[in-house]
N, C-alpha and C positions, 0 to 999 in steps of 0.2 A: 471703645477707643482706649490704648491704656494713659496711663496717669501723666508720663511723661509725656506724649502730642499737646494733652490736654495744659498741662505746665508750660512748654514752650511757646505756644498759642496765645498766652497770656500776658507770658513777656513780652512778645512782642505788640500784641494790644495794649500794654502799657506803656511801651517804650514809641508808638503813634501817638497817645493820649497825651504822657507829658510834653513830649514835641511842639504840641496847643500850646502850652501854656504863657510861650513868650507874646502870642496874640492878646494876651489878658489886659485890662486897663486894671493895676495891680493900683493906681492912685485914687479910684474908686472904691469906700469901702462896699457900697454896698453893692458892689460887682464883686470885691478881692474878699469875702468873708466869706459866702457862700462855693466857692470856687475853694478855696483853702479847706473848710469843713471839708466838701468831696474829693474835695486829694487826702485829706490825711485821715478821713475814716475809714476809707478804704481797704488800707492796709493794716489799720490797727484791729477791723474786725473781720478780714478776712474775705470781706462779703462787699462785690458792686454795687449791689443794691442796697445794700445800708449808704453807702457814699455817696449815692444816689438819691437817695430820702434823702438825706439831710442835707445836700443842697437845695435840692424844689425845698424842701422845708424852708431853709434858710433864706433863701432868693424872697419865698413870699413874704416870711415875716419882715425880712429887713427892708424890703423896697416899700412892706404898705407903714412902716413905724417912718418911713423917710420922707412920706408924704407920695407917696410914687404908687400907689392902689392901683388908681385907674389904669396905669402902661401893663400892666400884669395882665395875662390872657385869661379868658375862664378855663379855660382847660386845663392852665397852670395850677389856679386854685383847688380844682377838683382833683389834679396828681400830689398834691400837699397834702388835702385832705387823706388821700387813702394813704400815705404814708403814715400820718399822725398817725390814725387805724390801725397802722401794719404794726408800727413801735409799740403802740399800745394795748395791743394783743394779747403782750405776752406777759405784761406784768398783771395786765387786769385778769387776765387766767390763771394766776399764779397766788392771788391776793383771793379770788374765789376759791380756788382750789385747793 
């Protein structure tokens, strides 16, 4: 596929994604943190799936620090977890290596 299908593909996946955003309960923080982290790592690293981790990351820490543990799925916790993993991969092989 060349580079440009793949670039314009993306815009337009972006340009659906922020569309969302006016659904957000932005007077929630611990809904509008996690949701902000994943919009704006996004871009800064290039990479969905880093904006991706660090929302599930985000969402878990801030909802169990708010008293909110229990509403969080296990499954959520176990997608947090392999992200902590994913992030920390690379410094912990960096620090060995």
């Amino acid at each position: 596929m060349p580079l440009e299908v793949a670039a314009a593909s993306l815009v337009v996946v972006g340009a659906l994604m922020v569309s969302q955003i006016k659904d957000i309960d932005w007077s929630d923080f611990s809904v509008a943190l996690p949701v902000f982290l994943t919009v704006i790592v996004m871009p800064l690293t290039y990479s969905i799936s880093n904006g991706i981790g660090a929302g599930f990351i985000s969402w878990v820490l801030v909802r169990s620090l708010s008293g909110k543990a229990r509403e969080i799925s296990p499954l959520l916790w176990i997608v947090a977890v392999g992200f902590l993993v994913y992030f920390a991969r690379g410094p912990i092989q960096s620090f060995l290596g």
